[in-house]
N, C-alpha and C positions, 0 to 999 in steps of 0.2 A: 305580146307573143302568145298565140296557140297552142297551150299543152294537149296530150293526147285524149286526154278528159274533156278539153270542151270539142274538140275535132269529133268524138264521139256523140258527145249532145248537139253538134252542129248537125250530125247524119241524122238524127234521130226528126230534125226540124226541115231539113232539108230532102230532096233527093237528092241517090248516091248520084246522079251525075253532075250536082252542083256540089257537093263534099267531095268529090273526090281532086276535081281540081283545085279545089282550096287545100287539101289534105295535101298536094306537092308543092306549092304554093309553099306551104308553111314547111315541108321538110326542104327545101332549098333555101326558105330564107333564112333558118336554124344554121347549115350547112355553111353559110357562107358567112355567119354569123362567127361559126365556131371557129373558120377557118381564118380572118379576120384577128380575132382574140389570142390565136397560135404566133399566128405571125407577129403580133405584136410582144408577144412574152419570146419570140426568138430574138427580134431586133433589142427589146432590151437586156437579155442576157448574156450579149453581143456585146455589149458597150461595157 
């Protein structure tokens, strides 16, 4: 998983137009990541 730290070293190696889709890329996979880990601390809370 891509912190903002290498997403920055990635631009730096990169053009922005190749970082920048990788840069949503990895906040959707975070997002869906997080959203995943919610749900699962609700269904166990649940029981």
């Amino acid at each position: 998983m891509l912190t903002a730290a290498d997403i920055i070293t990635l631009q730096k190696g990169y053009k922005l137009i190749h970082s920048f889709p990788i840069f949503l890329l990895t906040q959707t996979l975070t997002g869906v990541y997080i959203q995943v880990l919610k749900s699962k601390e609700s269904l166990t809370a649940a029981e």
